[in-house]
C-alpha positions in Angstrom: 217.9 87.7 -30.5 216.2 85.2 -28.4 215.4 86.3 -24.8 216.6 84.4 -21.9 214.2 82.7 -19.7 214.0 81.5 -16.1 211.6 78.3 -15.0 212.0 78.6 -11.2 210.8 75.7 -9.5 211.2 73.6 -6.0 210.8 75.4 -2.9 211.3 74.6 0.5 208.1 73.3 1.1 206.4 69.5 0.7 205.6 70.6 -2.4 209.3 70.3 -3.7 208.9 67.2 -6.0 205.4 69.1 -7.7 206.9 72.0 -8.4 209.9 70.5 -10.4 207.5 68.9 -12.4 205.8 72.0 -13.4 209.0 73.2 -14.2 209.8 70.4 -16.7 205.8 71.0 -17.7 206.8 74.4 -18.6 210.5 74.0 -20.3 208.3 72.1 -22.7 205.8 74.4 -23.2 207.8 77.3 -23.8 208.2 78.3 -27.5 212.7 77.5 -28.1 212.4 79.1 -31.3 211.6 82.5 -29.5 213.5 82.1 -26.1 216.3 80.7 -24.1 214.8 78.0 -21.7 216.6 77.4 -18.0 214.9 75.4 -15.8 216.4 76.5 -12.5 215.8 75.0 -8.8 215.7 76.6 -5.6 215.8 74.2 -2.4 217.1 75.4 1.1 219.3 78.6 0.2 220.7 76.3 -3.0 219.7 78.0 -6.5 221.7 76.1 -9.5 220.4 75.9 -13.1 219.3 72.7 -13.6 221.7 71.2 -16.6 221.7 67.6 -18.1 225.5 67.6 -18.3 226.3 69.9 -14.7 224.9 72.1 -12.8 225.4 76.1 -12.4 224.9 78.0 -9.3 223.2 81.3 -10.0 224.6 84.9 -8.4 221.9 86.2 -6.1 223.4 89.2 -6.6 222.1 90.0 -9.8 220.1 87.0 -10.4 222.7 85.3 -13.4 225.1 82.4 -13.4 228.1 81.8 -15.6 228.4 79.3 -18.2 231.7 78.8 -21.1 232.9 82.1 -19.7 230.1 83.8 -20.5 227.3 85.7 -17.9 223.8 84.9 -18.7 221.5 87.2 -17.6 217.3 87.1 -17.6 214.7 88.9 -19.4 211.9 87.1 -17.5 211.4 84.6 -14.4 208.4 82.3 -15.1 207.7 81.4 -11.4 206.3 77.9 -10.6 207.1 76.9 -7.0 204.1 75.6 -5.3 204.9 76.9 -1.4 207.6 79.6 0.0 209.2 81.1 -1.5 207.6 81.5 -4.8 204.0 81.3 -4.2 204.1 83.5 -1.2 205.9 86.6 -2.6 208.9 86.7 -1.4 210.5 85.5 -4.5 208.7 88.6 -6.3 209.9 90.8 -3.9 213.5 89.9 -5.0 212.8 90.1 -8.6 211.3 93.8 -8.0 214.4 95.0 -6.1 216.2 93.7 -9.2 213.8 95.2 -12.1 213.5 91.8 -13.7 210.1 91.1 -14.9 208.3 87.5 -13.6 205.0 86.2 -14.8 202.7 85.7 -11.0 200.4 87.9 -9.2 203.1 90.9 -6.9 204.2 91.0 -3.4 200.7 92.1 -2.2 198.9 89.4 -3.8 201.2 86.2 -4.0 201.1 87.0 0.1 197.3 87.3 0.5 196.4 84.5 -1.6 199.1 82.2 0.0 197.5 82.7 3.3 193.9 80.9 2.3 192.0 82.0 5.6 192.7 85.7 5.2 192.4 85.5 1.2 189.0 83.9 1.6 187.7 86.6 4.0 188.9 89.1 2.1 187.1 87.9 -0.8 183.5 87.2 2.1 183.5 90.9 1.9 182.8 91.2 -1.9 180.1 88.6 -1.9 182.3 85.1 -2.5 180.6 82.4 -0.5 183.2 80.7 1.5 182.6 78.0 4.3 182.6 78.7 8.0 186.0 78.0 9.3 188.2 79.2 12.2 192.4 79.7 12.2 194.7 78.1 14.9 198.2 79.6 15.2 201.1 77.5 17.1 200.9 77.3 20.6 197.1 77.6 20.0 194.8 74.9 21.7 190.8 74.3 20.9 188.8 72.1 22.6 186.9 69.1 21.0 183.7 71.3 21.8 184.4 74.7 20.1 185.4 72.8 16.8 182.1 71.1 17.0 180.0 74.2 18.2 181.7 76.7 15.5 182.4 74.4 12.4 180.5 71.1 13.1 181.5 67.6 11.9 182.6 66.3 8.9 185.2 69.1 8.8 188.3 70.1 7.2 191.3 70.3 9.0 194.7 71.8 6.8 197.8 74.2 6.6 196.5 77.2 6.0 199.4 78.0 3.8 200.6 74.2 2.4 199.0 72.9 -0.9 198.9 69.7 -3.0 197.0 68.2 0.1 200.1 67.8 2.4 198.7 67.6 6.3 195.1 67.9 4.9 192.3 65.3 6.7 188.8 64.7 6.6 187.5 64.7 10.3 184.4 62.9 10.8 184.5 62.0 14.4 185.2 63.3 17.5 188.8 61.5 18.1 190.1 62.5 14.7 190.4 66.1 15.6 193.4 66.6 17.3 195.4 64.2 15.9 194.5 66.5 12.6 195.6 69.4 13.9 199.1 68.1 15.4 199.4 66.8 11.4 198.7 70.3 10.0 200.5 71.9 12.2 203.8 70.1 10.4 203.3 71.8 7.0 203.4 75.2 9.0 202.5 77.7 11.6 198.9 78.2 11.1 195.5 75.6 10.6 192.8 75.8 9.0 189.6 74.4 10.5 186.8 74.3 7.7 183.6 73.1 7.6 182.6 70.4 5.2 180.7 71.9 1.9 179.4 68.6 -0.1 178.7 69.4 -3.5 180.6 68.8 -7.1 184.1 70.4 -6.9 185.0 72.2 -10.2 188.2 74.2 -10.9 188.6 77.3 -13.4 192.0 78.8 -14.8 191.9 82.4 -16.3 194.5 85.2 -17.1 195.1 88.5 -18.4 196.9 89.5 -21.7 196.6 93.5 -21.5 193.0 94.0 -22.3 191.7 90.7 -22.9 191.1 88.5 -20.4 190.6 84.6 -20.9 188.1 82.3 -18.4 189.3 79.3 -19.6 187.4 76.0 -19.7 186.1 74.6 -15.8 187.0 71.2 -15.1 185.0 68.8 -12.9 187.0 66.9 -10.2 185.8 63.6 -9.4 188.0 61.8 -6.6 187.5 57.9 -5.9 189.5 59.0 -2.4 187.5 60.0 0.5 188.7 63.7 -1.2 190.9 65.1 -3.4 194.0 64.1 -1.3 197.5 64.0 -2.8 197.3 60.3 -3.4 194.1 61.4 -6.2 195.8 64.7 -7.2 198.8 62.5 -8.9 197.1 59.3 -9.6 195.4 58.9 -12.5 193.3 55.9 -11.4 192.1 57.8 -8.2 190.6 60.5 -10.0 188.7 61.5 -13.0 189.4 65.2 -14.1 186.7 66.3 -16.8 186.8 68.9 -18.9 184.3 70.6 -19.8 182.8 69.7 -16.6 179.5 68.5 -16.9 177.4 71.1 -15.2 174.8 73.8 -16.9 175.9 76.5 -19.5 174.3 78.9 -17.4 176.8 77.6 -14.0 179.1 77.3 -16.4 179.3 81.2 -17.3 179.2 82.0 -13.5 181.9 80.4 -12.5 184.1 82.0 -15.1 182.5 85.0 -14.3 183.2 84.8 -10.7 186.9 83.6 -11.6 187.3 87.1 -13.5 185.7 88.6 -10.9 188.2 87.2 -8.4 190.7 88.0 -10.9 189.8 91.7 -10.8 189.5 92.5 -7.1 193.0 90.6 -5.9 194.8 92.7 -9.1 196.5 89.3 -10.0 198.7 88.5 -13.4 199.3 86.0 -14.9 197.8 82.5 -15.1 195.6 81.5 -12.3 193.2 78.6 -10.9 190.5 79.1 -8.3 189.0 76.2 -7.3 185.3 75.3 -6.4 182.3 74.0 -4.6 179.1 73.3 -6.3 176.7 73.1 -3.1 173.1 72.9 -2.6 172.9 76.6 -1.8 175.4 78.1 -4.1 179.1 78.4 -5.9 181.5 78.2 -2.6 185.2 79.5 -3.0 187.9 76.9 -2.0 191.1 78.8 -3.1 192.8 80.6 -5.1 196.3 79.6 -6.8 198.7 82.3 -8.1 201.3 79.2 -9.2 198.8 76.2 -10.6 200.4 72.9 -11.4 201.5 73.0 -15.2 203.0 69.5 -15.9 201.1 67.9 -19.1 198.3 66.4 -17.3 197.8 69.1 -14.6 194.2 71.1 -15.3 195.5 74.5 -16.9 197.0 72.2 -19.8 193.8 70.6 -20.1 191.7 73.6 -19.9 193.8 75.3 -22.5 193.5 72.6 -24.5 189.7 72.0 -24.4 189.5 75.9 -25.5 191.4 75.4 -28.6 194.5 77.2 -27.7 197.8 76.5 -28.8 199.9 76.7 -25.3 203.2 77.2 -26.4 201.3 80.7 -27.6 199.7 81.3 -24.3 203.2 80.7 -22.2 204.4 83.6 -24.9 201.6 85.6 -23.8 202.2 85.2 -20.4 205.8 86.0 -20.7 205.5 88.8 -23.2 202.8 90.6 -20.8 205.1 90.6 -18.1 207.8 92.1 -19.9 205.5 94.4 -20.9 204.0 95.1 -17.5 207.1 95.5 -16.2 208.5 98.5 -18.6 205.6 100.1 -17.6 206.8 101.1 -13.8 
């Protein structure tokens, strides 16, 4: 008998529209011989399965929804929201309460990750070379001078728990800095203010399938934006995404290793990205992220692809290993 499978996407983040394209990404990567695909969004309190003909709103008491009569029930959640609540564990803490298995990192480490300040000095302590950067919660004010004195200019001024770019700038003079602040500031409650690391940015996907653990591929980033700002992250003409990236074997192993490394310390499951810089004194951490995109041109497709794997195996991998994972409790 087939298993029944939930692709969870949306959010109530910025990050909405990207997620529901990972969800479609994934629907189609999914194996339907082996399992029951629903592709089901969540958006301000709303969760319906997301049907061609209608939609179906799903019990959150039990996690199921009704369809012909009949009560369809999960054997795994494969969560891709990119923002709260999926990305930031709150969505896994649900699924725990209810014993049903889901395919990203736990409560502990969905949360950690999702806040990228504390994640990356977490990580400082273990000998992952992050940039300098300071954290502004609301009602928070720095001066023009401190951001200069601490962190120095060109800077990096973002959410420190948005993605896909939303209220990210590139601060270069003196003026720009509190305009980007008041811009972060709308994505959420805390800012990141980073300083600039120039270098070649490269990103590496790995995961875990019980004792074997896959580095897959790194791909090189290459914006024609000023960065790599929403506008280059989802147009192909603003951005050329190579993989293999063309650096060194030898930087090539590191980084994988360093990705497994990572991998290790935060205890995460699943498939994962962690993306890169390449500077002049070393491999610098940018993030880590526990739900990547997964649409077909996104950079875990590509990377599974330039290692030779077949990824309608690897999403059964994924979802078998967290059925498994989760009978062991």
């Amino acid at each position: 008998m087939k298993k029944n499978v939930a692709i969870i996407c949306g959010g109530d983040s910025s990050e909405w529209i990207v997620s529901v394209k990972s969800g479609k990404g994934i629907y189609s990567f999914i194996d339907e011989q082996k399992y029951n695909r629903y592709l089901i969004s969540i958006r301000q309190g709303i969760w319906e399965v997301m049907d061609a003909d209608q939609s179906y709103l799903i019990d959150k008491n039990d996690f199921s929804f009704i369809i012909d009569n009949k009560k369809i029930k999960f054997d795994c959640a494969y969560i891709t929201i990119h923002g709260t609540p999926g990305e930031n564990g709150l969505l896994q803490g649900y699924f725990e309460m209810l014993g049903i298995p889901y395919t990203s990192c736990n409560v502990l480490v969905s949360a950690l990750t999702f806040n990228k300040f504390t994640c990356n000095q977490y990580l400082k302590v273990y000998g992952i070379k992050v940039a300098e950067s300071l954290l502004l919660r609301k009602e928070q004010v720095i001066s023009d001078e401190e951001v200069l004195e601490k962190i120095g200019l060109p800077c990096f001024i973002k959410s420190n728990v948005g993605g896909s770019s939303f209220g990210v700038t590139k601060v270069k003079e003196v003026s720009e800095i509190q305009p980007a602040i008041a811009k972060a500031f709308q994505e959420g409650k805390e800012v990141i203010i980073e300083r600039f690391i120039s270098g070649t940015e490269v990103t590496c996907g790995c995961y875990k399938i019980k004792q074997q653990k896959v580095s897959l591929p790194i791909t090189e980033v290459v914006s024609k934006n000023e960065f790599f700002d929403f506008e280059a992250k989802y147009t192909a003409s603003k951005v050329e995404e190579i993989t293999p990236a063309r650096i060194s074997e030898e930087l090539t192993i590191r980084i994988q290793q360093i990705t497994s490394f990572i991998y290790d310390i935060l205890g995460c499951q699943g498939i994962i990205r962690i993306d890169f810089i390449i500077g002049k004194d070393g491999i610098y951490l940018l993030e880590v992220n526990t739900t990547p995109g997964m649409t077909e041109t996104s950079f875990i497709p590509q990377q599974i692809k330039a290692a030779g794997l077949n990824i309608k195996e690897v999403m059964t991998d994924i979802i078998e290993e967290s059925i498994r994972l989760a009978n062991l409790k």
